[in-house]
C-alpha positions as CSV (number, residue, x, y, z in Angstrom):
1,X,-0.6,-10.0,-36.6
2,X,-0.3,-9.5,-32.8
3,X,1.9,-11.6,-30.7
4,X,-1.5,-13.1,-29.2
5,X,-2.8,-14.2,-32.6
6,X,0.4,-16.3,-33.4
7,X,-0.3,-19.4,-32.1
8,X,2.8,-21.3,-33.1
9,X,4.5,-21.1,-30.1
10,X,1.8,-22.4,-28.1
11,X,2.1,-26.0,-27.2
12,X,-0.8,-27.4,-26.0
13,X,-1.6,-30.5,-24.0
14,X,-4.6,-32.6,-22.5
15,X,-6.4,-29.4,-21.0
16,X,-2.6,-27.2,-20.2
17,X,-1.2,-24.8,-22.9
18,X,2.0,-23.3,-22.7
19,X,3.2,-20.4,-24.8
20,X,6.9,-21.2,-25.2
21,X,7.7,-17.9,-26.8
22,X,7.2,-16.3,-23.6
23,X,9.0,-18.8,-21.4
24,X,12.1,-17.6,-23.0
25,X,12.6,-14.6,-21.1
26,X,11.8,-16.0,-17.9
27,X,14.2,-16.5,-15.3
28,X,12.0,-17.0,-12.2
29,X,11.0,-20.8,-12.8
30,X,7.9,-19.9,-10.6
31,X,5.4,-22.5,-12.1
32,X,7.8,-25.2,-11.6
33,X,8.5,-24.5,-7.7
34,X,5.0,-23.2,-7.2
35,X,3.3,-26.5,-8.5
36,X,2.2,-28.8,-5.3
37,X,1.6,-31.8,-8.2
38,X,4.9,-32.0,-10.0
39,X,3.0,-31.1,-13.2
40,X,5.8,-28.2,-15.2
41,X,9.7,-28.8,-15.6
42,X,11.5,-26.0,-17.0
43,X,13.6,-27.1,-19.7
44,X,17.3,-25.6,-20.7
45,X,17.2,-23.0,-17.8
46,X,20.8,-21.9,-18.5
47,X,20.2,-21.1,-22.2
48,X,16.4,-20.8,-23.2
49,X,14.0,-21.8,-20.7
50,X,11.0,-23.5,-21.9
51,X,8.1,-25.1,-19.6
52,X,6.8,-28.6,-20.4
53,X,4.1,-30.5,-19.0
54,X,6.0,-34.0,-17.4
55,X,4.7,-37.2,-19.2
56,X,2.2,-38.5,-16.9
57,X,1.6,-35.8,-15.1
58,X,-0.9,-34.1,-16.0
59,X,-3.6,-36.1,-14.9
60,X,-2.9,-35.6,-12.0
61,X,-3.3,-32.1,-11.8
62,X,-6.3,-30.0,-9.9
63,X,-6.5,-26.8,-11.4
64,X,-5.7,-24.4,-8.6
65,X,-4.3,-21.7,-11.2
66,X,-1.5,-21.1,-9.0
67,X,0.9,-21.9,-12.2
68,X,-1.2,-19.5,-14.0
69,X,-1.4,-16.7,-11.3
70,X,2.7,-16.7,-10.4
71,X,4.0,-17.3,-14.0
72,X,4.3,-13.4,-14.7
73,X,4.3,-13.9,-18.3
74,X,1.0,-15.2,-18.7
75,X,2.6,-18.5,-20.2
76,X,0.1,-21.2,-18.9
77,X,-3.4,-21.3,-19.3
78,X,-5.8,-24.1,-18.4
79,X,-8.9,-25.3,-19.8
């Protein structure tokens, strides 16, 4: 099975979905400071980062695709 076929590490929300496996090697945090709307916080940045979608956020969101287009892993994708 390829890493793309394993869907347990993604987490999805409303209409963002996050692959957490791959957040763990980040170390950029771009989605978080790129994002105009608040919408990512990366969580445990000093041990294993992982990107979460803040409660109550999402809504509000627009989907420019800058999240997607500057996380260089490919994390975030948006229906």
């Amino acid at each position: 099975m390829s890493e793309a076929d394993d869907r347990t590490s993604i987490e999805s929300y409303k209409f963002h979905h996050i692959d957490t496996s791959k957040c763990k090697h980040c170390k950029e945090f771009s989605c978080e400071e790129a994002c105009f709307r608040g919408i990512y916080e990366i969580i445990n940045k000093e041990t294993t980062p992982k990107c979460i979608v803040v409660e109550d956020r999402e809504d509000m969101c627009v989907k420019c695709h800058i999240c997607t287009t500057v996380c260089k892993f490919k994390a975030i994708t948006i229906d």
